[in-house]
N, C-alpha and C positions, 0 to 999 in steps of 0.2 A: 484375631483382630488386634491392630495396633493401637496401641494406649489415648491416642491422638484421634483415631475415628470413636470412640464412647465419647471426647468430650468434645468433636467439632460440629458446628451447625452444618444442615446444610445451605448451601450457598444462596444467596436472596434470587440471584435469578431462578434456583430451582423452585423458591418458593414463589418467586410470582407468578401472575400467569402471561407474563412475557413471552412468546414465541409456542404461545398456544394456538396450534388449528383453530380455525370456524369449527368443525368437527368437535373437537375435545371441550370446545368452550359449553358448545349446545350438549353437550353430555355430562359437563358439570353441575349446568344449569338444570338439565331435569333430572340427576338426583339429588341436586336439592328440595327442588318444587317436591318429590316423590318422598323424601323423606319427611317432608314439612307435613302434607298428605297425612302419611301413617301416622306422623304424630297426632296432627286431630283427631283422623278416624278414631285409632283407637283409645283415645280422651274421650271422645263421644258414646262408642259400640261397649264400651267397660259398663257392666251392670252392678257392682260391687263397688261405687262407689260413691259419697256423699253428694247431695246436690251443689252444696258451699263450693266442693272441690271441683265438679266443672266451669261454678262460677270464675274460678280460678285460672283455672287450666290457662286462658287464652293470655294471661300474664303472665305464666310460666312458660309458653310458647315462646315470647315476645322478648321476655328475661334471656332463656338459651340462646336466642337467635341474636340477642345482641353480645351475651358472653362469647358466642362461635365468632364471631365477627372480628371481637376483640383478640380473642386468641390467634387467630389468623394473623391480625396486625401488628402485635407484640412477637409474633415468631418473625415475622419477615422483618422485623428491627432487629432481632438475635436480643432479645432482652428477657430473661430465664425465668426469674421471676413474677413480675408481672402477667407471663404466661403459665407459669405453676399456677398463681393465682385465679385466673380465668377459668383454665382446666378444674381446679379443687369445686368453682361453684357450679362448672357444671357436673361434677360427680353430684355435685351435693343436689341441683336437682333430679338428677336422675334417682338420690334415696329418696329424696320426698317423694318424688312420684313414683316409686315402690310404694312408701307408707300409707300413700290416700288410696290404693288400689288399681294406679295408673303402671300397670307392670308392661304393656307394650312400648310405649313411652319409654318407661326405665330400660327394658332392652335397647333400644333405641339410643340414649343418651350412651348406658353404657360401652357398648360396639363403636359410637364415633367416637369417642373419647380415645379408647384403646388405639384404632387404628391411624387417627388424626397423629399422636403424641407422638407412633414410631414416624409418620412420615413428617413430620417437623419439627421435630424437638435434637437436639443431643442426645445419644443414646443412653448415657449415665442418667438421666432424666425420663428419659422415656421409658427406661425399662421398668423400675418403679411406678408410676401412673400407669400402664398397661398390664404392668400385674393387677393394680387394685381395680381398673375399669373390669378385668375380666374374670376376676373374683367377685364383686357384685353381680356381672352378669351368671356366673356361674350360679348366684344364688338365687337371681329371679328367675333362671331357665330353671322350667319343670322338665325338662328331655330325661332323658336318662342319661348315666355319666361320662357314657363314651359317646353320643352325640355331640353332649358342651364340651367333652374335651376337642374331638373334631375338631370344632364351630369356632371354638377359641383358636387353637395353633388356623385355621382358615385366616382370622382375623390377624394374627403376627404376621403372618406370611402375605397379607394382603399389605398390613402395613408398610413392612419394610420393602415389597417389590415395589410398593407407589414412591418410597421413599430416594431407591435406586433409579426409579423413570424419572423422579423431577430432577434428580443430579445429573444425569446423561443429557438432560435436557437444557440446564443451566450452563453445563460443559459447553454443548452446542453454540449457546447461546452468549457464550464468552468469547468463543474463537470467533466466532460469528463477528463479534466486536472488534477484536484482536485485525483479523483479518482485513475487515473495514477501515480501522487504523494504517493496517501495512499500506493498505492501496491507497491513500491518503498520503501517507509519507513518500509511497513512491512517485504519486503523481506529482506531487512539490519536490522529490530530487528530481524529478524529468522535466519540472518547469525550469528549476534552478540551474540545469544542464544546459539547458537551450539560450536561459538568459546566458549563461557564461560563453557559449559559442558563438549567439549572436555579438558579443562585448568582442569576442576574439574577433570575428569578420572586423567589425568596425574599427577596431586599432588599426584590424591590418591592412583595411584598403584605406582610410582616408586617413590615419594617424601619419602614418608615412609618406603618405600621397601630399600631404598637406604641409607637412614640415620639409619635404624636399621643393616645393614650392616657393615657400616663403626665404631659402634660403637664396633660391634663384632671383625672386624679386628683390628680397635687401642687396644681392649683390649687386643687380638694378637701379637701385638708388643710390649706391654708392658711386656707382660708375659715372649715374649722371652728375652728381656731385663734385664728383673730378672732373667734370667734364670729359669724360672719354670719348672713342670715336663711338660714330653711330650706328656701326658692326658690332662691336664688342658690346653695346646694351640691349643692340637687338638679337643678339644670338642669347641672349641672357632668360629676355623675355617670352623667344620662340622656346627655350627647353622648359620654361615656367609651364606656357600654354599646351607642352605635348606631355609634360607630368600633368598638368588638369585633365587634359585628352583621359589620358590611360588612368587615373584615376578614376573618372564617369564610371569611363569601359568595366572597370573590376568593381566599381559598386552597383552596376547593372549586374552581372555576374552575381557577385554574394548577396544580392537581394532575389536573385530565381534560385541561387542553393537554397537559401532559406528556407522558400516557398514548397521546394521540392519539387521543383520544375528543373533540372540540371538536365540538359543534352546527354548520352552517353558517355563514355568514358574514351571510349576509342574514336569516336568521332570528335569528341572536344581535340583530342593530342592532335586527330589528324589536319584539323584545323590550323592548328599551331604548327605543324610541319610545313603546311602548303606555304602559310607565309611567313617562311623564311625561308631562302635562295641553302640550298645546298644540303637539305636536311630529310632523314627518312625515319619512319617508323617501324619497329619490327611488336606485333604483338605474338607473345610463348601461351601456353596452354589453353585449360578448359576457361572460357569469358565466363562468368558470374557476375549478377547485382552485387554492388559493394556499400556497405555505410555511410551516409553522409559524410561526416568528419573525415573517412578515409582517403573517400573519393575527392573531398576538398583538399588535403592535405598533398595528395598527386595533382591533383590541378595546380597547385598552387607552387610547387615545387619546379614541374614542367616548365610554368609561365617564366621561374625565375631563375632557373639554367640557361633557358632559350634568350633571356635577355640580356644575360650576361656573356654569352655568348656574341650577341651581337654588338655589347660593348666594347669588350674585350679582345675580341678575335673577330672582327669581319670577314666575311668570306670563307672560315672553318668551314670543316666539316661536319657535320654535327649527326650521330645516332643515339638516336631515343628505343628503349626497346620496355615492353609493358609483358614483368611473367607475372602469370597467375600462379600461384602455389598452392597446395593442399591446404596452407596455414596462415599464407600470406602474400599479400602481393607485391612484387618488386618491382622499382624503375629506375633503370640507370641512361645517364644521359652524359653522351662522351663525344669529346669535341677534337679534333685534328692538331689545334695550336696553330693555327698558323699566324706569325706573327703576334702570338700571344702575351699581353702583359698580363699578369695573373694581380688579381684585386685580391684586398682582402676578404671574407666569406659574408663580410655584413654588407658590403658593396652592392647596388641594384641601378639599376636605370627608372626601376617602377617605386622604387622603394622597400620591396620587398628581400629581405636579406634572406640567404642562409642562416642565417642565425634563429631566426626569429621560426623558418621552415622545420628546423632541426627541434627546436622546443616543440611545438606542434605536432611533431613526428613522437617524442618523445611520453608528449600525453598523450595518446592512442596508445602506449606500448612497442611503438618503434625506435628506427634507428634511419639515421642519415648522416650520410659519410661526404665529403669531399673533398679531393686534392691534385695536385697532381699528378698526370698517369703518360707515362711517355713520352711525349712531344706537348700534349695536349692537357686536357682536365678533365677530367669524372665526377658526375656526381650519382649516389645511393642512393634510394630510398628503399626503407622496407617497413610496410604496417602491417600488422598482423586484421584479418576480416575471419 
């Protein structure tokens, strides 16, 4: 044994009765009531002893039963003394009730003392009091001496295996705790995740959506300011109204990802191929369910190639192709050039930049590429699912 188990308590979960069965509760309870039992009885069925002393008896019952009480309390506080002290009065009545002739009694006292001390006390402590409870009892047993020796090592070894059940139990009773903690923290990182994806949607559909707006209508009010023609404020206003357009559209959209309502995967691109003039989809390997965020992050990429595309380059060609990989799924989406002036990467017609696609890509664990490729432009995507 290491120096540190003689002098650590055991653990207050093991001493309470915290994560005890209905079962074990009802079986504590009636060896008590059964001990309490014997202690009358045999205060009563004793014929050797004074009548004064049964006058007695019933406040020496009532004495133990509040010293056991106390002792129970002062262990489960881990407070040593105090609980020496409880233990010493109840040795002490178990001698007195040797000396009036109350020797079942005294067995009694002395056996729960012993076995009480090993299962809640420090062993440096208990093992002292357990000698002395079971050297008194040694001395009110009339057996013979390999009986009380028996009877005694019976009682150590009762002690300390009740003493190793409450710590196994306490253990339990920690992780228990522990455990209940994790799933608590997890469920508030999973709240805190979702807040932060919900914040993500909402920058990226109406942050954007909303500031390429207003920049359309200031330049609207400048125009009419100057007085300009009524072409040039009205083209102004018409691109205002078709960024509000596709702003609804993509917060319809990011309000059924939310929900977990999203279309398929392949059927959303294919969507997106039909309308737009010149475009095909190729999907590679085995289809699998994919992660929200993932599946948001290709949607969201898809919409913002195919727009730039149509800014950029009218009338490209445009191949989208969707592989699934053992580890991850890739989409690359490449365009003809024709007639292409190449924007810069933060450039969108909806708002939505490369730039912003690529961060996104980046918290998943991904990567996203694009430049360009030939005549025309490419763009990457790869997340890992």
């Amino acid at each position: 044994m290491s120096p540190s188990l003689w002098t650590t308590w055991p653990s207050r979960e093991a001493l309470s009765r915290d994560g005890l069965t209905r079962a074990r509760r009802m079986l504590a309870r009636t060896v008590r009531v059964v001990v309490l039992v014997v202690l009358l009885w045999t205060a009563v069925t004793e014929r050797d002893v004074a009548d004064w002393a049964l006058v007695v008896t019933p406040i020496g019952v009532l004495g133990c039963a509040a010293a056991a009480w106390g002792f129970f309390r002062t262990t489960l506080e881990h407070r040593l003394w105090p609980s020496l002290g409880l233990l010493a009065v109840l040795l002490l009545f178990a001698v007195g009730a040797q000396q009036i002739g109350l020797v079942g009694p005294a067995v009694v006292l002395w056996c729960g003392c012993a076995v009480s001390a090993l299962e809640r006390m420090p062993l440096v402590a208990a093992a002292p009091a357990t000698v002395v409870s079971l050297t008194g009892f040694a001395v009110a047993n009339s057996d013979a001496w390999l009986t009380t020796a028996v009877v005694a090592l019976g009682l150590c070894l009762s002690g300390y295996v009740l003493r190793l059940d409450a710590e196994a139990r306490g253990t339990a009773q920690r992780l228990l705790v522990q455990e209940r903690a994790a799933r608590a923290a997890e469920a508030e990182s999973a709240a805190l995740a979702e807040r932060a994806r919900i914040a993500r949607e909402i920058h990226d559909v109406l942050a954007h959506s909303l500031s390429a707006q207003l920049v359309h209508l200031e330049a609207a009010r400048l125009l009419i300011e100057r007085g300009a023609d009524r072409e040039q404020i009205l083209e102004r206003v018409v691109a205002a109204r078709g960024m509000a357009r596709d702003g609804l559209t993509e917060t319809r959209l990011a309000l059924t990802a939310l929900r977990g309502e999203m279309t398929p995967l392949e059927e959303f691109l294919e969507g997106l191929v039909k309308a737009q003039d010149g475009a095909t989809l190729t999907v590679e390997g085995e289809r699998r369910p994919m992660p929200v965020e993932a599946s948001q992050a290709v949607r969201r990429v898809a919409q913002e190639a195919l727009t730039n595309v149509r800014k950029h380059a009218p009338g490209a060609k445009t191949a989208m192709c969707l592989a699934y990989g053992p580890r991850e799924v890739a989409l690359e989406i490449r365009d003809s050039g024709a007639s292409r002036q190449h924007a810069e990467l933060t450039v969108s017609g909806s708002g939505y930049g490369l730039l912003g696609m690529r961060e996104r890509a980046e918290l998943l664990g991904g990567t996203l590429e694009a430049g360009p490729y030939e005549e025309g432009f490419v763009v990457t995507l790869k997340v890992p699912v």
